[in-house]
N, C-alpha and C positions, 0 to 999 in steps of 0.2 A: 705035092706042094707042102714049104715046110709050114711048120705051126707058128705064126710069130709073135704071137702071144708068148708062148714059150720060151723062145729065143730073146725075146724083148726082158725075160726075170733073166734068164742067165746071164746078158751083159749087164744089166740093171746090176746083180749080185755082184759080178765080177768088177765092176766098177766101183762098186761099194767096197768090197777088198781090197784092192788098191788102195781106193782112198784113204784108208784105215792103217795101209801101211805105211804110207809115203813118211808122217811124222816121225815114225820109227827106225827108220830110213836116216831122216836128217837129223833124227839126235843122234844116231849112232855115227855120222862123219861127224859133226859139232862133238862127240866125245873124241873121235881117234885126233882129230885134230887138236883139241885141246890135249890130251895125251902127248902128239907130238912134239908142243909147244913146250912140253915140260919135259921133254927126252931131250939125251944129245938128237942133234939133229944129224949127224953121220951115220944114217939108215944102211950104212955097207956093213961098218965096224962095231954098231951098238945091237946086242943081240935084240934088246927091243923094238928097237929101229925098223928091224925090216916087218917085224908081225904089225907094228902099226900102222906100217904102209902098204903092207897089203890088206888087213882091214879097210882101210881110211880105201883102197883102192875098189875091194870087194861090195862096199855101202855105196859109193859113190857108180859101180855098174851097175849095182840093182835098182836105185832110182832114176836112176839115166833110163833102164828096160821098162821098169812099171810106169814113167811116166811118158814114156814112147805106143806103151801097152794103153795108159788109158786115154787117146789119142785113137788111136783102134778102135778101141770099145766106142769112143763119141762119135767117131765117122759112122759105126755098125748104126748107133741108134738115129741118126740123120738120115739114113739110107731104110731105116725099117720108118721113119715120118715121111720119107718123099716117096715109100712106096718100091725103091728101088733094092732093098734088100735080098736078098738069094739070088743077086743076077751078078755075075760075072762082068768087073768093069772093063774088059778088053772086049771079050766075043761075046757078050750078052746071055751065053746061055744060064739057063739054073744052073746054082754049086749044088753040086752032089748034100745033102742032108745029113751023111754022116759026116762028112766036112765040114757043116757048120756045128753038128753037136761038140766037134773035137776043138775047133776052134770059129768060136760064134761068131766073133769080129772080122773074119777073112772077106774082103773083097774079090777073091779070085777064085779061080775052077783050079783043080789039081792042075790042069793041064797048064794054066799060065801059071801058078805058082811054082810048078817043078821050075819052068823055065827062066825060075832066078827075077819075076816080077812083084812074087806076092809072100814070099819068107817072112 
């Protein structure tokens, strides 16, 4: 049975990391954008063009992830206060333990995860 006291700091931590980054996150598109606003805006033909769109592309994926990531982590902690955590939301069994040390916030058993439900 896992520990979920345990499990309950590591998403708590990794929630907190997040948090901590998202700001970091949004100044950095709030700069490529304001960057872009003072470049030509022909991102094909202006050598700076395209590095600022693919930053401005790069910031704007990582908040997009961490903020889908700490979505995860909230369901994880809903699920460790209704009691329903370590169980598998399709076939009900426990996830595997080292499955949740690798990723705490998974809802799913390897077995439904391989199967393109729980990526």
């Amino acid at each position: 049975m896992p520990d979920f006291d345990r499990f309950r700091v590591l998403l708590e931590e990794e929630r907190a990391r997040r948090l901590e980054l998202l700001p970091a996150l949004r100044a950095d598109i709030d700069a490529a954008n304001s960057a872009r606003q003072d470049s030509n805006v022909d991102d094909e033909h202006d050598p700076e063009g395209a590095t600022i769109a693919f930053e401005l592309s790069q910031a704007s994926a990582l908040l997009k992830q961490s903020s889908a990531g700490l979505d995860q982590i909230d369901a994880a902690l809903t699920r460790l206060a209704a009691g329903t955590y370590g169980a598998c939301a399709v076939c009900g069994e426990p996830i595997a333990e080292g499955r949740l040390e690798a990723r705490p916030w998974t809802p799913f058993c390897i077995r439904h995860a391989s199967s393109g439900r729980g990526r």
